[in-house]
GUDRENMI-542976 format. One record per residue (C-alpha): residue number from 1; residue in three letters; x, y, z. Coordinates in nm, 4 decimals, always signed. Layout:
! GUDRENMI-542976
resi,resn,east,north,up
NUM,ALA,X,Y,Z
...
***
This chain:
! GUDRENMI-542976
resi,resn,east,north,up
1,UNK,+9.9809,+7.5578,+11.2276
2,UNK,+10.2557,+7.8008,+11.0698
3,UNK,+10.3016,+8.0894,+11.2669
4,UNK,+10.5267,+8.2691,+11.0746
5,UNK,+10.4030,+8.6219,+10.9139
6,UNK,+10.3178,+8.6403,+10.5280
7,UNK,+10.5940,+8.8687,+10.3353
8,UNK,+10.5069,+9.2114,+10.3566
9,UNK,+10.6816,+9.4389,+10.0858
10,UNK,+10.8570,+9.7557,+10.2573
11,UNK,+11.0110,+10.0248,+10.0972
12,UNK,+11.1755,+10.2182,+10.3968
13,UNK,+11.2751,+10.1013,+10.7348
14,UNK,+11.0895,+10.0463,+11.0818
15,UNK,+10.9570,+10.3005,+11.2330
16,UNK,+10.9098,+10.1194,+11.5635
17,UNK,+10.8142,+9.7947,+11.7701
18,UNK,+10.5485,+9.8808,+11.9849
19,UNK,+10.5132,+9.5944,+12.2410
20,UNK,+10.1441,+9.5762,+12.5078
21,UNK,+10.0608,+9.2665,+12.6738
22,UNK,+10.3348,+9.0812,+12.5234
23,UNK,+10.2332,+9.1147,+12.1766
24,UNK,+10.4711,+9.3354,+11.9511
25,UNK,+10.3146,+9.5707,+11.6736
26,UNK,+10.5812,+9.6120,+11.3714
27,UNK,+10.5147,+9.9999,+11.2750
28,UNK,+10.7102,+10.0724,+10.9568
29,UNK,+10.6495,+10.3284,+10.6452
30,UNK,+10.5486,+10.2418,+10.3016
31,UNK,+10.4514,+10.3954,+9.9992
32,UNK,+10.4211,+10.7305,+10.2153
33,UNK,+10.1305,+10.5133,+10.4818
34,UNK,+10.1974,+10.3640,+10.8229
35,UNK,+10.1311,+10.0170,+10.8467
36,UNK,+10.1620,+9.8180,+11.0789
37,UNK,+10.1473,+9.4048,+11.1572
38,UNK,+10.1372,+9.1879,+11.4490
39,UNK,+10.0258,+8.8156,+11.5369
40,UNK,+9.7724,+8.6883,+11.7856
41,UNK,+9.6720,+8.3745,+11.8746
42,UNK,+9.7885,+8.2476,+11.5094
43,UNK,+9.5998,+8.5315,+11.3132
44,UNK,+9.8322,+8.7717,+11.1670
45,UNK,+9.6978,+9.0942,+11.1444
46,UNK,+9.7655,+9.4227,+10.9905
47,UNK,+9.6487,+9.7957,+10.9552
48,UNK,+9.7308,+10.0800,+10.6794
49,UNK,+9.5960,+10.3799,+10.6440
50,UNK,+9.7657,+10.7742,+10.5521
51,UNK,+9.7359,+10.7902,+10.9590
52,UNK,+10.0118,+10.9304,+11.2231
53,UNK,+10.2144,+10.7803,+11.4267
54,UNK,+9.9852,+10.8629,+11.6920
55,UNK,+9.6928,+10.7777,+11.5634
56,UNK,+9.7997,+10.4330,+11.4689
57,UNK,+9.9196,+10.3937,+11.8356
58,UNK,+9.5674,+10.4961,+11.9485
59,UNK,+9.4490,+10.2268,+11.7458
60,UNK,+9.6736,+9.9586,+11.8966
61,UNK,+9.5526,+10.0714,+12.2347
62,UNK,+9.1917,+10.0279,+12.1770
63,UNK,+9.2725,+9.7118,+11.9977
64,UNK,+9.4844,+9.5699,+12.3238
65,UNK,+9.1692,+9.7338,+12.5848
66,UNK,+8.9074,+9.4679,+12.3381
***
């Protein structure tokens, strides 16, 4: 199976890599939104939303805690 991420279009740069359990969460601005993309176990997954940084860290959390 490919396991490389689908082309996401970004108009400003990364905001940060946030990294839990080995898994690394791409955090990066767009179009005024946080978004955000990671792969797991071949799914490649992503969030957007006009969220905050923290917020979409909160997310991630309760995401990694299943």
């Amino acid at each position: 199976m490919n396991s490389r991420p689908a082309q996401i279009e970004q108009s400003d740069s990364l905001v940060e890599i946030y990294s839990i359990n080995g898994v690394d969460y791409y955090i990066f601005e767009n179009n005024s939104q946080l978004q955000t993309v990671w792969i797991k176990d071949n799914y490649e997954c992503y969030i957007s939303g006009p969220i905050t940084l923290s917020e979409i860290k909160h997310i991630i959390d309760s995401i990694e805690k299943g």
